[in-house]
C-alpha positions in Angstrom: -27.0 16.9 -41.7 -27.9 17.4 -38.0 -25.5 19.8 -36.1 -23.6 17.7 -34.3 -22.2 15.9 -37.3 -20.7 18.5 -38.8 -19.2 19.2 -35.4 -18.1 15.4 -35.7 -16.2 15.9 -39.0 -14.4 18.4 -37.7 -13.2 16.7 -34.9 -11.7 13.9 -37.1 -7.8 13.0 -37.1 -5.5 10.1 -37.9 -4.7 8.2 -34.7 -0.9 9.9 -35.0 -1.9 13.6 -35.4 -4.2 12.9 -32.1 -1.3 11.3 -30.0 0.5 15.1 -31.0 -1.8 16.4 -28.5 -0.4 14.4 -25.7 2.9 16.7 -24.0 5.8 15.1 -22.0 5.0 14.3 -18.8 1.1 14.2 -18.9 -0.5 11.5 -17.5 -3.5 9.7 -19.8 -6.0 7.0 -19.1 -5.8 3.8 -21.4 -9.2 2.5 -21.5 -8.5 -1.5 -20.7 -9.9 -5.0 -20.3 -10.7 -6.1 -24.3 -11.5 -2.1 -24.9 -8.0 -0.8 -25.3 -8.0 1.4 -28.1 -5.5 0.1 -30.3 -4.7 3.0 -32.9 -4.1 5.2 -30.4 -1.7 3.3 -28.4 0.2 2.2 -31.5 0.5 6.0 -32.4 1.8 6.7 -29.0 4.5 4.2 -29.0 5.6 5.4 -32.2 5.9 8.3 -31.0 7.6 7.8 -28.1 10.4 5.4 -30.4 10.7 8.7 -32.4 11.9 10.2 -29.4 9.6 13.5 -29.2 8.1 12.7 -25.9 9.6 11.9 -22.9 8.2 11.0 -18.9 3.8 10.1 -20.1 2.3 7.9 -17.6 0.0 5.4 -19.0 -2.6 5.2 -16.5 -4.3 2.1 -16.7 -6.2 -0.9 -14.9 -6.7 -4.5 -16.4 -5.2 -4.4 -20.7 -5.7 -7.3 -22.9 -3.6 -7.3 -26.2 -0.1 -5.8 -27.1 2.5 -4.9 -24.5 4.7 -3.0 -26.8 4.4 0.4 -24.4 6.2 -1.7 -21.5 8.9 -2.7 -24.2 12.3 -2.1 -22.0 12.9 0.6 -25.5 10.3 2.6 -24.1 11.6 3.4 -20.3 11.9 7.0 -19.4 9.5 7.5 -22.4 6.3 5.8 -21.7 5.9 4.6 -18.1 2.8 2.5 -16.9 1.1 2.9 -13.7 -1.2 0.6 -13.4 -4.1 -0.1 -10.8 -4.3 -4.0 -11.5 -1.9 -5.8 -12.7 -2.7 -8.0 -16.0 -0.1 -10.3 -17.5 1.1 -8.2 -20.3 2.5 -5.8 -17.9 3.4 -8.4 -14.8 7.0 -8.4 -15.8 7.2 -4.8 -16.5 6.2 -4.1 -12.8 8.4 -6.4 -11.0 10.8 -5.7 -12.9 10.8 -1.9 -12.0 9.8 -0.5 -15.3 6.2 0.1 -14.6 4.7 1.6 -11.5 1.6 -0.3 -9.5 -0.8 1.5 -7.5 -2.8 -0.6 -4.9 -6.6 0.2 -4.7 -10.1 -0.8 -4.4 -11.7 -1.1 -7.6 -14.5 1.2 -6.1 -12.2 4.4 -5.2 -10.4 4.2 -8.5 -13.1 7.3 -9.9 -12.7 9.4 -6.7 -8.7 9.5 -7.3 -9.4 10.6 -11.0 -12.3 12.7 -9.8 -10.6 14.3 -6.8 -7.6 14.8 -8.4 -5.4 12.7 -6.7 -4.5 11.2 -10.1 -5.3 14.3 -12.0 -5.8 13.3 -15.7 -4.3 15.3 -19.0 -5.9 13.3 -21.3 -8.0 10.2 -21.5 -7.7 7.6 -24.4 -11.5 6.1 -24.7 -13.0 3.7 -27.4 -16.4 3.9 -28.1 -19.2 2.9 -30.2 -20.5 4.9 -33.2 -22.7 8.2 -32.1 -26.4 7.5 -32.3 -28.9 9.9 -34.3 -28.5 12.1 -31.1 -24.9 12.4 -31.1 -23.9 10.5 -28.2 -21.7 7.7 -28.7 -21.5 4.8 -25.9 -18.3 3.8 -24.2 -19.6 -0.1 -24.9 -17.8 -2.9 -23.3 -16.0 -1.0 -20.6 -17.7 2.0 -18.7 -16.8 1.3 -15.4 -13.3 3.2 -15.2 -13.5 4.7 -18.6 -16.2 7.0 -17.9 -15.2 8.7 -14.7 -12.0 9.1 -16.1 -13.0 11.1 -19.5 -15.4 12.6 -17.3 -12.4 13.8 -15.5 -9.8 14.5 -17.9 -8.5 17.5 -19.5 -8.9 16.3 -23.0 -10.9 13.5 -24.7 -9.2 11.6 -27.4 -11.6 8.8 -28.5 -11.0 5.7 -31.1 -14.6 5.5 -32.5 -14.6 2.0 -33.9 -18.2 0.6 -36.1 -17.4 -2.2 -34.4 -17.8 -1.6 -30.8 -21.3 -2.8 -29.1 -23.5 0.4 -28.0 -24.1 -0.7 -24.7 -26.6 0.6 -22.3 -27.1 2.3 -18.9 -25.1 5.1 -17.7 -22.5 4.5 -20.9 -22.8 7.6 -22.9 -20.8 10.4 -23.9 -21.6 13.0 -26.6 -19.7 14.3 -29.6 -19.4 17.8 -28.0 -17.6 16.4 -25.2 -14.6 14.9 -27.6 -11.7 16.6 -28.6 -9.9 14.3 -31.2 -11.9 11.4 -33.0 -9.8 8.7 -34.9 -11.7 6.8 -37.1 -11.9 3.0 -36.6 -13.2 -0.6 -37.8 -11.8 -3.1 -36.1 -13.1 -6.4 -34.0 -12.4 -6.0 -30.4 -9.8 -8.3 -28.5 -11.5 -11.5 -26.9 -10.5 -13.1 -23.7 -11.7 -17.0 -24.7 -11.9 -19.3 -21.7 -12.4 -23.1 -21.8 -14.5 -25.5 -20.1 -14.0 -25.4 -16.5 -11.3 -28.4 -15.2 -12.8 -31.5 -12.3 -11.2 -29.5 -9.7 -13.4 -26.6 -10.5 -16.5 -27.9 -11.2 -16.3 -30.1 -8.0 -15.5 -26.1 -6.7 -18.8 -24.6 -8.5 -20.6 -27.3 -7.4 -20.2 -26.5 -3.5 -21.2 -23.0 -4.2 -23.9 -23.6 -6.4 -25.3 -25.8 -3.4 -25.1 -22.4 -1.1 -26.6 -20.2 -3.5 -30.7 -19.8 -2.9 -33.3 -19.1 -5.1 -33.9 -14.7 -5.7 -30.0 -14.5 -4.8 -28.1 -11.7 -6.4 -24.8 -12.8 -7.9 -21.3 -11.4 -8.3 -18.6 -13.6 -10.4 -15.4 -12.5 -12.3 -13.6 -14.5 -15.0 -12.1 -17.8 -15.2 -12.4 -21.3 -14.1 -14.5 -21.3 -10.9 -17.3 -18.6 -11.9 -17.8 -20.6 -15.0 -18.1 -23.4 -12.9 -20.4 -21.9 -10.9 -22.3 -21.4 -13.9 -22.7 -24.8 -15.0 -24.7 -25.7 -11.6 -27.1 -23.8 -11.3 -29.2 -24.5 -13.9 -32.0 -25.7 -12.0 -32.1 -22.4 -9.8 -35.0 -19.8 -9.9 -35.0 -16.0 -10.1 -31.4 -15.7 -10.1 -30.3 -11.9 -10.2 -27.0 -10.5 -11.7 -24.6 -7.1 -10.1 -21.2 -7.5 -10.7 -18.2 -5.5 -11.9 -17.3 -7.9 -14.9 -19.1 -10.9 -16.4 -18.2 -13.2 -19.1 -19.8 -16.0 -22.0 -21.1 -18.4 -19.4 -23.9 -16.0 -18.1 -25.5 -16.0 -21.3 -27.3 -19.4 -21.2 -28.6 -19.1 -18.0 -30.2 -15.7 -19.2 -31.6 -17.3 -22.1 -32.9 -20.1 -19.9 -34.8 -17.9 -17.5 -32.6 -18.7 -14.4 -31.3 -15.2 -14.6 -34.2 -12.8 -15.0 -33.4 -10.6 -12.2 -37.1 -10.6 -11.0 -36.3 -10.6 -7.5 -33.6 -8.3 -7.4 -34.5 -5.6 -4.3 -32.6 -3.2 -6.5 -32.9 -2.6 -10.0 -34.9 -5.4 -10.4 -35.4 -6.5 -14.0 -31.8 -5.6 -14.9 -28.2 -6.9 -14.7 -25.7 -4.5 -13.5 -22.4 -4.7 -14.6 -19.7 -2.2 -15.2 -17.1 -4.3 -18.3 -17.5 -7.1 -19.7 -14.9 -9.9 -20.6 -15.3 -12.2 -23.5 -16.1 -13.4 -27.0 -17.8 -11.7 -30.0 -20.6 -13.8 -29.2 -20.7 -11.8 -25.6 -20.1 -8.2 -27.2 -23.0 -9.0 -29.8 -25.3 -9.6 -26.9 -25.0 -6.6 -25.2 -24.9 -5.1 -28.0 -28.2 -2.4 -27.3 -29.4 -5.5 -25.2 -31.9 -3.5 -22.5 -31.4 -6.1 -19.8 -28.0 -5.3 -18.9 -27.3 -1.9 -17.4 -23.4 -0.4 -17.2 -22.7 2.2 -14.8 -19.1 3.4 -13.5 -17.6 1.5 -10.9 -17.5 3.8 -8.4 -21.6 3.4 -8.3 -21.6 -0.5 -8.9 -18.9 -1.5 -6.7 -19.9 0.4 -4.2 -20.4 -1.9 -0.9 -23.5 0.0 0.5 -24.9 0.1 -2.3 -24.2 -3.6 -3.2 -25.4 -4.7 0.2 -29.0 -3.0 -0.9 -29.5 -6.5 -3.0 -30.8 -9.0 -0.7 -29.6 -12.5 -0.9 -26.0 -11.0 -2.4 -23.4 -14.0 -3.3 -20.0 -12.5 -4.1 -17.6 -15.1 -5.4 -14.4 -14.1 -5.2 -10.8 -15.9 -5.9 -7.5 -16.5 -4.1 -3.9 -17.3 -4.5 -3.7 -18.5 -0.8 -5.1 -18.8 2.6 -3.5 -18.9 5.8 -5.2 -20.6 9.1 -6.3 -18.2 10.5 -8.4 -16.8 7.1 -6.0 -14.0 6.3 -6.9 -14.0 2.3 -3.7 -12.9 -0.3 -5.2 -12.7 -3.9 -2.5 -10.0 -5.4 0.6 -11.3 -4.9 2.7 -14.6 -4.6 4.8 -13.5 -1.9 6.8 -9.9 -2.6 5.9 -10.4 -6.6 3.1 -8.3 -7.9 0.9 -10.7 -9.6 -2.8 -8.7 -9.9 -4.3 -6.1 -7.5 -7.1 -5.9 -5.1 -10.0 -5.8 -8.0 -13.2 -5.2 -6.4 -13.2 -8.7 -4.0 -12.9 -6.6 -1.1 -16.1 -4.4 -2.1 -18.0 -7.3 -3.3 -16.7 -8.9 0.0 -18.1 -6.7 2.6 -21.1 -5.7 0.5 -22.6 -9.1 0.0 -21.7 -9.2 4.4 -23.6 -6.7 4.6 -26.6 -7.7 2.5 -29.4 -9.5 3.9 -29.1 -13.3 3.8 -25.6 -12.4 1.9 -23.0 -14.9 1.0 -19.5 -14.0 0.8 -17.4 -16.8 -1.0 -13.5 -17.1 -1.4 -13.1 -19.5 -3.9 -9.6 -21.5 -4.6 -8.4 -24.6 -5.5 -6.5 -26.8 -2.0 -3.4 -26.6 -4.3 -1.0 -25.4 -6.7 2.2 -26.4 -9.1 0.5 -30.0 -10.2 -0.7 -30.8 -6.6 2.7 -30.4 -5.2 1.8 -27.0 -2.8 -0.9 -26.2 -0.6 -2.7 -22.9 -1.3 -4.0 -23.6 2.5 -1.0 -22.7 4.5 0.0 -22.2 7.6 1.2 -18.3 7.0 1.2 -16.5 3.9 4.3 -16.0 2.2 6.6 -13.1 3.0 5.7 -9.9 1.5 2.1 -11.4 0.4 -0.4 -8.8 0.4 -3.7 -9.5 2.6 -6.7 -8.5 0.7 -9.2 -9.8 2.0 -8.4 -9.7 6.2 -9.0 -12.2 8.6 -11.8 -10.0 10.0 -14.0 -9.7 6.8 -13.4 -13.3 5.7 -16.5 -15.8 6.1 -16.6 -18.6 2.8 -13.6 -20.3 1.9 -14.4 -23.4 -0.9 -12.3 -25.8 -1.7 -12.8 -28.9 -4.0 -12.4 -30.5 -0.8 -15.8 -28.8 1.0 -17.1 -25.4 2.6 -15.3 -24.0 5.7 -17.9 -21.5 7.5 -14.8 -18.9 9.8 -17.3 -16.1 10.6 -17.6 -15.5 14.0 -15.4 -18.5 14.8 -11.8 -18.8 17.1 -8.4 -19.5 15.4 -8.9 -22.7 16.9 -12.4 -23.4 14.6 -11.2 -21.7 12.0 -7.9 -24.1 11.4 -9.9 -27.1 12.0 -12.0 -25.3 9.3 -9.4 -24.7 7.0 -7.7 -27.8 7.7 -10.9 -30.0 6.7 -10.8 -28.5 3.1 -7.3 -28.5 2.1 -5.6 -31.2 0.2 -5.5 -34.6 2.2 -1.7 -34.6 1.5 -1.2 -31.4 3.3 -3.5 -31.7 6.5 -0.8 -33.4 8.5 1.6 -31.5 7.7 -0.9 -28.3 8.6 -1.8 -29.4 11.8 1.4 -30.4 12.9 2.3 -26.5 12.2 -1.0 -25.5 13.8 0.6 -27.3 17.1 3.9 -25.4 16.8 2.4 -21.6 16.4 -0.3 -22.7 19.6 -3.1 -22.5 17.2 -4.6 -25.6 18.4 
């Protein structure tokens, strides 16, 4: 037996004898996206029913899976605070009984690491430790990481079933305090084939999109999309924060081979990963693909070091004059800032770069416009006018770098719904636009 297993047995404890550890009023990291550890948080919620912990902050970003610590039981027990908002816990926040801090993706390690959000504990899940003792944190190092890194105490799920993923992903047995035990398949975020409005979407931006570019996507409809077109491109390279299923074939195919990358050529850089076993098993020790905390990968200098950088980025709405809300429908929370601002200004600043705001003309069955002539009261801008270039509708490309309000609405106007662009230029007239 090599020495750090025996240091490994010792460290092992049922998920509810590790949650002990965790004192009233600490604050501890939930490691998210399809990585929370499950064990662990069922522990602490039990706990926190049987009433022998009171005021823990759940620090957290993106969760997928059970809600039960935002149950309304749990208030002035358990209390979330969480840096993007993800559906199981939308409610919870705009309903006051779970906290939402606003921040770029990339500065989410320097609050854990400069102690702004100082850390008691962190709750990681990880992958089995290799014949050197270090286990890896698999499908999400980007946040997990700096935050163990940064914490006060390590208590790590270590599950046979989590993908040992590569790059800067590792953490070794030494390093963790409690180890519970696991085998369990990971939560899977599934996503169907992309509708007409978004392929007719992925197929504008697959047109922009040059051979050798470098691309950012997130999840969903329109990255998918994206996907689809560009089958016939060349050399396509890959550094994003997240990427889901639909990369895969084009990897396979040889579109993505990251050849021409001007940084870290050869590999995909990512920092999570969203999807289905199928996705998990190909990472799984896959060589390519290189995670590294986000505070390194969505970092805009360093993202603008990839030439040809294509950020693709989403929207809730757009207003005329290219102000960009993607957080909130009006005053309600609905996500966070995510890292399209970083992606934003780093692909700006890249050479040949394309920055892309991606949305559909409307919402509600075609019955709103998602190009409007102001953005809803209390909407948050994330993206401002001023960093704004790309915005794609099914109905077209409207080019607003550089331009005057008054090119910029005729922009605008020329790729929102046809139903609406009466109506928009009739309240383009009225605010002196045009």
């Amino acid at each position: 037996m090599q020495s750090w297993e025996k240091l490994y047995r010792q460290k092992v404890v049922t998920a509810d004898e590790a949650v002990q550890h965790i004192q009233s009023g600490d604050r501890a990291f939930l490691t998210g996206n399809c990585s929370v550890p499950t064990q662990l948080l069922a522990a602490l919620v039990r706990r926190a029913r049987a009433g022998t912990v009171q005021d823990v902050e759940i620090t957290q970003v993106l969760t997928v899976g059970n809600a039960d610590y935002v149950a309304p039981d749990i208030a002035g027990k358990l209390r979330v605070n969480t840096l993007f908002i993800s559906p199981n816990v939308r409610k919870a926040v705009n309903e006051g009984r779970a906290d939402f801090t606003p921040t770029f993706l990339s500065e989410i390690p320097g609050l854990f690491k400069r102690g702004i959000l100082p850390l008691d504990a962190t709750l990681a899940h990880v992958s089995l430790p290799d014949e050197h003792g270090f286990c890896s944190y698999g499908i999400e190092v980007g946040l997990t990481k700096p935050a163990a890194e940064s914490s006060k105490m390590i208590i790590a799920e270590v599950n046979e079933q989590m993908p040992r993923t590569l790059g800067d992903s590792f953490i070794h047995v030494s390093k963790l305090d409690y180890i519970v035990e696991a085998d369990y398949p990971l939560e899977e975020l599934l996503q169907g084939r992309p509708g007409e409005v978004q392929q007719r979407i992925g197929a504008y931006i697959a047109e922009m999109i040059p051979d050798g570019a470098t691309l950012q996507m997130g999840i969903g409809g329109i990255p998918d999309a994206v996907l689809l077109y560009l089958r016939d491109k060349k050399d396509l390279g890959v550094h994003t924060e997240m990427f889901s299923d639909g990369l895969i074939p084009l990897v396979e195919s040889g579109v993505v081979n990251n050849s021409r990358k001007t940084l870290h050529p050869g590999k995909v850089i990512v920092g999570f990963v969203l999807g289905s076993q199928a996705l998990y098993d190909y990472v799984d020790n896959n060589a390519m693909v290189e995670f590294h905390p986000t505070d390194y990968v969505n970092d805009p200098f360093l993202i603008a070091q990839n030439e040809k950088m294509v950020a693709i980025n989403s929207a809730i709405e757009v207003d005329l004059t290219g102000q960009v809300c993607s957080d909130s429908i009006g005053h309600e929370f609905y996500s966070g800032v995510g890292g399209q601002v970083d992606f934003i200004r780093g692909a700006a600043r890249s050479k040949g770069g394309l920055p892309i705001i991606a949305l559909p003309s409307t919402a509600q069955k075609g019955t709103v416009s998602r190009i409007v002539p102001m953005l809803k009261p209390g909407a948050g801008v994330v993206t401002t006018r001023n960093d704004v270039h790309y915005v794609v509708t099914e109905w077209g490309v409207a080019d607003l770098y550089g331009k005057t309000i008054r090119q910029r609405v005729e922009a605008l106007i020329g790729i929102a719904h046809p139903d609406f662009r009466k109506t928009l230029r009739k309240k383009a007239h009225a605010l002196n636009y045009i």
